[in-house]
C-alpha positions in Angstrom: 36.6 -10.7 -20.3 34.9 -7.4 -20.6 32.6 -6.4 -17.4 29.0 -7.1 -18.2 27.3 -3.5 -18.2 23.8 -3.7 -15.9 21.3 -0.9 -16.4 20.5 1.3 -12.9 17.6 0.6 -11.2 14.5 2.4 -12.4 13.7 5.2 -9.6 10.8 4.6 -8.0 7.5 6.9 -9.1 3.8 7.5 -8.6 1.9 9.2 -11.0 -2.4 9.7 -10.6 -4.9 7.5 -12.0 -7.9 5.7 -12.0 -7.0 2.2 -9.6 -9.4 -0.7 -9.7 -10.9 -1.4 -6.3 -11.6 -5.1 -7.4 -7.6 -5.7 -7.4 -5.0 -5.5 -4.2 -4.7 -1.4 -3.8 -3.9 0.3 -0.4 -6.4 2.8 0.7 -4.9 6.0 1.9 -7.4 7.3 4.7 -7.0 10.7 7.0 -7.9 10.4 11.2 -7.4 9.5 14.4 -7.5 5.7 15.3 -6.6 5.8 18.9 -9.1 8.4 19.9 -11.9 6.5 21.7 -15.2 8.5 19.5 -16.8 6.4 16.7 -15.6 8.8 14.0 -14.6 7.6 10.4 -11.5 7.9 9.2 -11.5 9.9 5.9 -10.5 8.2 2.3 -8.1 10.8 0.8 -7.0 8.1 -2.0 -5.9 5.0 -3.2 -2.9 3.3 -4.2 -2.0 0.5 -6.4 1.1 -0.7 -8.2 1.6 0.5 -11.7 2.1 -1.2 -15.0 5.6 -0.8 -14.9 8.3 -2.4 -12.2 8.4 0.2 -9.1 5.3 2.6 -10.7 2.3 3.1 -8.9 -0.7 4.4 -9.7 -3.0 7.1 -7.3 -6.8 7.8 -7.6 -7.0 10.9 -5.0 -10.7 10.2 -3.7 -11.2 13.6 -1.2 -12.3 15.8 -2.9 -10.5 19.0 -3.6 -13.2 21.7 -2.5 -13.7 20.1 0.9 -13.0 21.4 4.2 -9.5 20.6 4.9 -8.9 19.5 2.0 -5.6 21.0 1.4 -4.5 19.3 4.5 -5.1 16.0 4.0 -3.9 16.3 0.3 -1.1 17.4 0.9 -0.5 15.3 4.0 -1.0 11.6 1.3 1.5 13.1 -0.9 4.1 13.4 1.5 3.3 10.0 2.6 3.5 8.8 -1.4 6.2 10.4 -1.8 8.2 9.2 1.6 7.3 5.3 1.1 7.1 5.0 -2.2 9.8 7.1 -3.7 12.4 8.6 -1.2 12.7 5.8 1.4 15.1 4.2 -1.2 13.5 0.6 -0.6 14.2 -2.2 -3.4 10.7 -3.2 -3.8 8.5 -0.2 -2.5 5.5 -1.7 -2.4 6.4 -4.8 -0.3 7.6 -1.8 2.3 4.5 0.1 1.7 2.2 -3.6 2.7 4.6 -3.4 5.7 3.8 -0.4 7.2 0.2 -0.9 6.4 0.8 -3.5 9.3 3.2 -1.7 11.6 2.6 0.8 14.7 3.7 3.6 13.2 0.6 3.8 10.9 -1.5 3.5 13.5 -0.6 6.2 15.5 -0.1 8.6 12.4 -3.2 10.6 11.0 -2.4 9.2 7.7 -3.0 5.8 7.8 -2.2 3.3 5.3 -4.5 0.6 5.1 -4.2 -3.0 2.4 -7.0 -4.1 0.1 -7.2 -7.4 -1.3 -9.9 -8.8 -3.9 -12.4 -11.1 -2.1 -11.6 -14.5 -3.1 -7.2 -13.4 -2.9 -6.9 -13.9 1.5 -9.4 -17.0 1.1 -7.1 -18.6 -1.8 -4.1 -17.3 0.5 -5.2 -19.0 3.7 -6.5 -22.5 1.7 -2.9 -22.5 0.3 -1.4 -22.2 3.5 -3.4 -24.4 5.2 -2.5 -27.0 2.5 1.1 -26.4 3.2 1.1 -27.0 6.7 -1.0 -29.7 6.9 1.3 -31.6 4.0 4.2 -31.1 6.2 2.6 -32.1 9.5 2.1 -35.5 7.9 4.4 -38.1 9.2 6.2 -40.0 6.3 5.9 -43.8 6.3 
């Protein structure tokens, strides 16, 4: 029997687009969170996953001519780059939801933060709340 011959595994990219703010996307904003003032953190883009397995699309939303700028550019991409491409993970984007959640982003000045359409966390949570009520039943 002749070994069956599997295809590598299609490197992980981003590449810049237009993402649809009415579909999940992560927003990619630029601050400091644990500072006390009522400042806003800055959008420097957005993030979505592409058409392809392990693509993803990025709309950079700062715009280029603004002060720091160059900074906070610069600063997404290295994030983009780290999670989405050189971190090695099998499914990028799961890791990239993961970090939107974990203690790192918060203390970072980029912070990573998940987007979901409208009706997608109620639908989520009514699902769930089916599941565990079906198995808190007691069986005759």
């Amino acid at each position: 029997m002749t070994p069956r011959r599997t295809q590598p595994e299609r490197m992980p990219e981003w590449h810049e687009g237009r993402v649809d703010v009415a579909r999940e996307h992560i927003e990619i904003r630029h601050g400091d969170l644990v500072k006390d003032d009522s400042e806003p953190l800055v959008l420097v883009a957005r993030v979505a996953p592409g058409r392809s397995p392990r693509s993803y699309v990025v709309e950079f939303a700062y715009p280029p001519g603004a002060p720091d700028a160059a900074e906070m550019l610069a600063s997404a991409r290295r994030d983009l780059d780290f999670f989405l491409v050189e971190l090695g993970e099998r499914d990028p984007w799961i890791y990239a939801l993961y970090h939107c959640r974990s203690a790192a982003n918060a203390y970072a000045w980029v912070h990573w933060l998940h987007q979901q359409p409208e009706g997608a966390t109620q639908a989520r949570q009514t699902r769930e709340r089916k599941v565990s009520n079906n198995s808190m039943r007691r069986k005759p």
